[in-house]
C-alpha positions in Angstrom: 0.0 0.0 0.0 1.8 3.4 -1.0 0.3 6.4 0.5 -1.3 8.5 -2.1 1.0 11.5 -1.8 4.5 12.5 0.0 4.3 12.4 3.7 5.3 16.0 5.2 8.0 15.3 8.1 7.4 16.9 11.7 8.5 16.7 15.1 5.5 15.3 17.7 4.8 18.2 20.6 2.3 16.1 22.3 -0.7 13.8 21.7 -3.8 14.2 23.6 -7.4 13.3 23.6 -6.9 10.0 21.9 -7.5 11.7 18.1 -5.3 15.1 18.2 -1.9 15.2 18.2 0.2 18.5 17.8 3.1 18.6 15.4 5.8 21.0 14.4 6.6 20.9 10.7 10.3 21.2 9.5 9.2 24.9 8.5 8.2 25.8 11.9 4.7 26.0 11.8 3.0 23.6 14.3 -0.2 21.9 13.3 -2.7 19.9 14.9 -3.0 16.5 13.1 -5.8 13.5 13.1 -4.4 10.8 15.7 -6.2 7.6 13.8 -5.6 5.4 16.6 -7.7 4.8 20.5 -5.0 2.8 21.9 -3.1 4.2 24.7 0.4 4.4 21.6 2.8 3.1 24.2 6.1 4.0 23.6 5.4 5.9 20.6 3.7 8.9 22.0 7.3 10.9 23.4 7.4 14.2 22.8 10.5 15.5 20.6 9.7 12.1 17.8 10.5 12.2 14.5 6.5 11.9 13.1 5.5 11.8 9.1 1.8 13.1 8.3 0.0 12.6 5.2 -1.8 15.9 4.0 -5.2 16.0 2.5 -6.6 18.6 0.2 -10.6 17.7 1.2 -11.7 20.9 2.6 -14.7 18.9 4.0 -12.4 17.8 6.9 -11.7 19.6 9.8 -8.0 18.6 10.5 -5.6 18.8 7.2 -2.9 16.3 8.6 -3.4 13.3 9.3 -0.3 11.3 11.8 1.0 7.7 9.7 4.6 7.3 11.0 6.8 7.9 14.0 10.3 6.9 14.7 10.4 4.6 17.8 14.4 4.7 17.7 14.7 1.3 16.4 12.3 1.6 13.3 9.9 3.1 11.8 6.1 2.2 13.4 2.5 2.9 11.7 0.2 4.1 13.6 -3.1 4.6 11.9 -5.4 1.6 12.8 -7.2 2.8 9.3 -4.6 1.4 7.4 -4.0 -2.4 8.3 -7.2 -4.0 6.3 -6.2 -2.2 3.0 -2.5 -3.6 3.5 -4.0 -7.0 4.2 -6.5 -6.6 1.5 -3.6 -5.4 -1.1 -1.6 -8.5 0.5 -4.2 -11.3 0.1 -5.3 -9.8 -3.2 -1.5 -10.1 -4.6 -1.0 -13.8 -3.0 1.2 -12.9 -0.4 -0.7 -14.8 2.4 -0.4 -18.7 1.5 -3.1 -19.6 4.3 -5.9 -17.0 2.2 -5.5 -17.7 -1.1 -7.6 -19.4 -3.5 -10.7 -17.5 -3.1 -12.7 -15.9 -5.8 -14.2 -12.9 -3.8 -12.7 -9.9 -1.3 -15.2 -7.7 0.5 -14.8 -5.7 3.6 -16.3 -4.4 6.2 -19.3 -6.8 5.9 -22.0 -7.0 8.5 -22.2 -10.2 10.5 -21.9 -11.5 14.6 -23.6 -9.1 16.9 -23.4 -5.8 15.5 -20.2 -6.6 14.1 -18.5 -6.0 10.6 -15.8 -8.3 9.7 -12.5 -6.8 8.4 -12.0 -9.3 5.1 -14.9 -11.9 3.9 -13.3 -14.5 1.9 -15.6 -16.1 -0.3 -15.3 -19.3 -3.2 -17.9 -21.8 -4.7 -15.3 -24.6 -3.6 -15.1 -23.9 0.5 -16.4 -22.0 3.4 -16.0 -18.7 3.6 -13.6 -17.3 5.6 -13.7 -14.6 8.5 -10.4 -12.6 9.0 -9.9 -10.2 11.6 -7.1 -7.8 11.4 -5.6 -5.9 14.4 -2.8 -3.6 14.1 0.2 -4.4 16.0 2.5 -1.4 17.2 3.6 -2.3 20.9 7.0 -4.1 22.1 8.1 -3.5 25.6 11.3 -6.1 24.9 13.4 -5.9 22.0 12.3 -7.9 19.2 9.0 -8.8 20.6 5.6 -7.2 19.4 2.5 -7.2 21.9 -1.3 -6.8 21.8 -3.0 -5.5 22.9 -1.7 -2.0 24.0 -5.0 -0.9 26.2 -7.9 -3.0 27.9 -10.0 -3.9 24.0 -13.7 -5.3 25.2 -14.1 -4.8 21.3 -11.4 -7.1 20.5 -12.7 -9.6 22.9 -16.1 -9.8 21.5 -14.2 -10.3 17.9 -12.5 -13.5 19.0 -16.1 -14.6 20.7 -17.4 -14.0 17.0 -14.7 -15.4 15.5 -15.1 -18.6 17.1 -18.9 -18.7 16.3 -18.5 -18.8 12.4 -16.2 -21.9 12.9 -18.8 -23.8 14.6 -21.4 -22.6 12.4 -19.1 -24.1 9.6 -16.9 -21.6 8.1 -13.3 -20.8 8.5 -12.2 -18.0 10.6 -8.9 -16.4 11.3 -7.4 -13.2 13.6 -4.5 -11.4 11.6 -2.2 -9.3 13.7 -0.5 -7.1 11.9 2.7 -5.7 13.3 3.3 -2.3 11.6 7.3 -1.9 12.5 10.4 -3.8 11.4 12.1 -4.8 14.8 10.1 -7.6 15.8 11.0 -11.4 15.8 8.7 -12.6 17.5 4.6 -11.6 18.8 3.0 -12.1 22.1 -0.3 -11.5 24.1 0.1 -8.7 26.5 -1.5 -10.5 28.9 -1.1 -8.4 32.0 -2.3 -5.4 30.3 -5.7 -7.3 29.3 -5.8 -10.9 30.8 -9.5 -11.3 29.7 -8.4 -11.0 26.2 -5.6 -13.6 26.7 -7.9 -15.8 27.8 -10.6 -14.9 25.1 -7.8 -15.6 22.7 -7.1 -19.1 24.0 -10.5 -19.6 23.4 -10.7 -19.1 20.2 -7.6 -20.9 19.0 -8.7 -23.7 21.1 -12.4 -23.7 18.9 -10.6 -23.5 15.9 -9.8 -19.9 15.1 -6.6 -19.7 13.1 -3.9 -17.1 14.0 -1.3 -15.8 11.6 1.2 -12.7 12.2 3.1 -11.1 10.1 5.3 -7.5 9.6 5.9 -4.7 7.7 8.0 -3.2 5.5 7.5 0.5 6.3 8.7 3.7 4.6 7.4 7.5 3.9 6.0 6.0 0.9 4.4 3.2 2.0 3.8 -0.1 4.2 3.5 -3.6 2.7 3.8 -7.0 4.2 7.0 -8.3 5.2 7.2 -11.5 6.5 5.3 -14.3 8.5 6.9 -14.0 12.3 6.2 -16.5 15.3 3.4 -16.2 17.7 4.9 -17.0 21.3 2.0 -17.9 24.4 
């Protein structure tokens, strides 16, 4: 996935109320950019980062910058939770995923659960269709480790509840975790930040949900899958 036009480099003043985060561009002028991200950014919210904002020439919106990339010291991290599905779409859709190919039909966001819209809908003539979940992965307290979640996520508990539904109701069904930075080996379960979703997640697995992680390669011009890495319980 390339972003559609040069990112605009900045130095991050502070982030606050979730969805606002002020910025200082290289020419001095400070902004206040869209933060597309609720979790609590741990570790990649210091003031004084190196931050890279993609600008938007819709005069409907409010704010004209929105934040994509900060510089956690060891690499480069996305940070818009907007952006995972379309680099997993653009991934499954270009055969990069062994596990989700051979279906015939994409769609996203597609109703289904309790009140719930599934990230990717797999579907083919020739076998069940198949639920995929994506969350995007940006936290690692140790080096070479990536963690989720990053804040308590009663949403992303429900998902793995749902999850496990469509495999007993006869489909396939898989959680994606995403990890939007380069210096990770391996992925965990932050368990002691949300232990009910450790345990929802063992759950699932343990119903039949599949699990697959992979990375990224990032840059200011865009963020594509990498590589498949461990999951670690």
């Amino acid at each position: 996935m390339n972003f559609p036009s040069p990112l605009i480099k900045g130095t991050l003043i502070k982030r606050y109320k979730r969805f606002l985060s002020d910025i200082e561009l290289e020419n001095g002028e400070i902004i206040t950019a869209h933060c597309a991200n609720s979790g609590s950014m741990m570790g990649l919210k210091d003031p004084g980062s190196e931050v890279w904002l993609s600008p938007s020439d819709n005069p409907k919106r409010k704010l004209k910058y929105t934040w994509e990339l900060v510089d956690s010291g060891t690499s480069l991290v996305g940070i818009n939770t907007a952006l995972p599905n379309k680099i997993v779409t653009e991934a499954i859709r270009n055969n990069r995923i062994e596990a989700l190919t051979g279906y015939e039909t994409i769609r996203n966001e597609v109703k289904y659960g309790e009140k719930s819209r599934i990230d990717i809908l797999l579907s083919s003539g020739k076998k069940p269709e198949c639920y995929v979940e994506v969350k995007s992965v940006t936290l690692s307290r140790q080096d070479g480790i990536a963690e989720f979640p990053d804040a308590v996520t009663s949403r992303g508990t429900k998902h793995l509840r749902e999850l496990a539904n469509m495999v007993e109701n006869g489909h396939r069904a898989a959680m994606f975790y995403l990890v939007q930075r380069m210096d990770c080996e391996r992925f965990t379960l932050a368990a002691d930040i949300d232990p009910a979703y450790r345990e929802a997640f063992a759950d699932a697995r343990q119903r039949g949900v599949e699990v697959y992680c992979y990375d990224c390669n990032i840059s200011s011009e865009g963020i594509t899958i990498r590589q498949s890495i461990p999951i670690v319980e």
